[in-house]
Residue, then its C-alpha position, 0 to 999 in steps of 0.5 A: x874322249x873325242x867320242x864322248x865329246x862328239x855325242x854330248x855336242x850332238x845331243x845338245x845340238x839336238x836339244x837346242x834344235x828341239x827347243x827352236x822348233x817348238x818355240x816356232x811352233x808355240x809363236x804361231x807365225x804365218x809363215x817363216x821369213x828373216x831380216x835377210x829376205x826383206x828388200x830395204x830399197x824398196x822401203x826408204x822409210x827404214x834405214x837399215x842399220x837402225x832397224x838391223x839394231x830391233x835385232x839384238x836381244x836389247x830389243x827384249x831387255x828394253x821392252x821395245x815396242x814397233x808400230x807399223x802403218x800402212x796399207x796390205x802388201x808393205x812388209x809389215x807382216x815379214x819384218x814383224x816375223x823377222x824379228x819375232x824369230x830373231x828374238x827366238x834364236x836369242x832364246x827369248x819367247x814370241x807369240x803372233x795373232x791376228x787382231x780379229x782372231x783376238x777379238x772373237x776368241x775373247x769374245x767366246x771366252x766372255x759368252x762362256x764365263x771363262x776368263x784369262x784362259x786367252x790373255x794370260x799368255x799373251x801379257x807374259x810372252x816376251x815378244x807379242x805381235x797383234x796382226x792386222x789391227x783395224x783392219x776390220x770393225x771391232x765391236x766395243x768390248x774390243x777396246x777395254x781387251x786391248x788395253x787391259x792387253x797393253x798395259x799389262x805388258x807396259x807394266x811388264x816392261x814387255x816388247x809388242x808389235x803391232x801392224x795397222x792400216x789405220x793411222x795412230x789418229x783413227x784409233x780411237x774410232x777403232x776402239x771406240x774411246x778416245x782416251x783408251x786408245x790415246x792410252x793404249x798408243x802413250x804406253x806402245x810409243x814409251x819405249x817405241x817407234x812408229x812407221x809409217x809404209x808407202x809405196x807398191x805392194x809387194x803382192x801386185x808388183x811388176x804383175x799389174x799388167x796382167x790384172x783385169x780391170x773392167x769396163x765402166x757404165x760406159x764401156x770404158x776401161x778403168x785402167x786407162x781412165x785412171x792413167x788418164x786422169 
């Protein structure tokens, strides 16, 4: 009885293992970083054990939507990935995309007459992280994709997280209109938050000393201009 016991758990330990690996592979992060690797105290903008509840599976039930602005190297990225594959050891799906990479291949789908073949997937997944939003200039066929996006998943009662280094105010400009992006931001902050990062990169931290910084028209160094104002 002990030996059937044992196999049976084996094999459904080797199921659920399979299962999360594949569930990894079809979310598409950049890299794989948990909760447990970010440094809160190097980010008061979140209070830890608000932020430790987007973790549970209420975060999916609720159709919580997050936000986060600010410039590159915030952890904006690593937070988004910690909760998308919390959401996935919760058995939830989860899929990660960078907003350009949206742009152009929506695009490519209109110039060949196929529709819903990119879309479709991301209006039902669970959790959807868009990456990177407003980093670079969208052209105008961009803003009615993320809104038919949004609103689909709103209608949904879907969860989406979206990194920005725009402001909520400059994403008209972004998406060309206005009132589609005040309608785009309405349906994300319903049921969401928005945080806004600030500080030093964590890319660059404690390694400014060994940048380069060249010398202006006249010959001065840009690094010491700028510390002395």
């Amino acid at each position: 009885y002990d030996f059937l016991k044992n196999l049976l758990l084996e094999e459904l330990a080797a199921r659920e293992e399979n299962r999360l690996c594949r569930k990894m592979r079809e979310a598409n992060f950049p890299f794989e970083k948990t909760i447990e690797s970010f440094n809160f105290s190097l980010r008061p903008e979140f209070n830890k054990r608000t932020f430790l509840g987007y973790l549970t599976e209420s975060f999916i039930q609720d159709g919580h939507c997050l936000v986060f602005i600010g410039p590159p190297g915030l952890g904006k990225t690593h937070l988004s990935v910690a909760i998308g594959i919390r959401m996935i050891e919760l058995g939830f799906g989860a899929r990660f995309i960078l907003a350009q990479h949206l742009v152009n291949e929506y695009l490519k789908e209109k110039q060949r007459g196929k529709d819903n073949t990119l879309l479709s997937p991301l209006k039902k997944v669970d959790l959807l992280i868009i990456d990177e939003f407003g980093y670079l200039p969208y052209p105008e066929k961009a803003g009615p994709l993320f809104y038919e996006l949004i609103a689909s998943r709103y209608e949904r009662n879907l969860s989406t997280i979206i990194t920005s280094n725009k402001a909520l105010r400059e994403w008209g400009n972004i998406l060309h209109d206005m009132s589609l992006a005040t309608a785009l931001v309405d349906r994300l902050m319903e049921r969401g938050d928005v945080y806004y990062l600030s500080g030093e990169s964590y890319r660059l931290r404690g390694k400014e000393k060994n940048l380069w910084f060249p010398l202006n028209k006249k010959g001065e160094n840009i690094k010491e201009k700028i510390n002395n104002g």
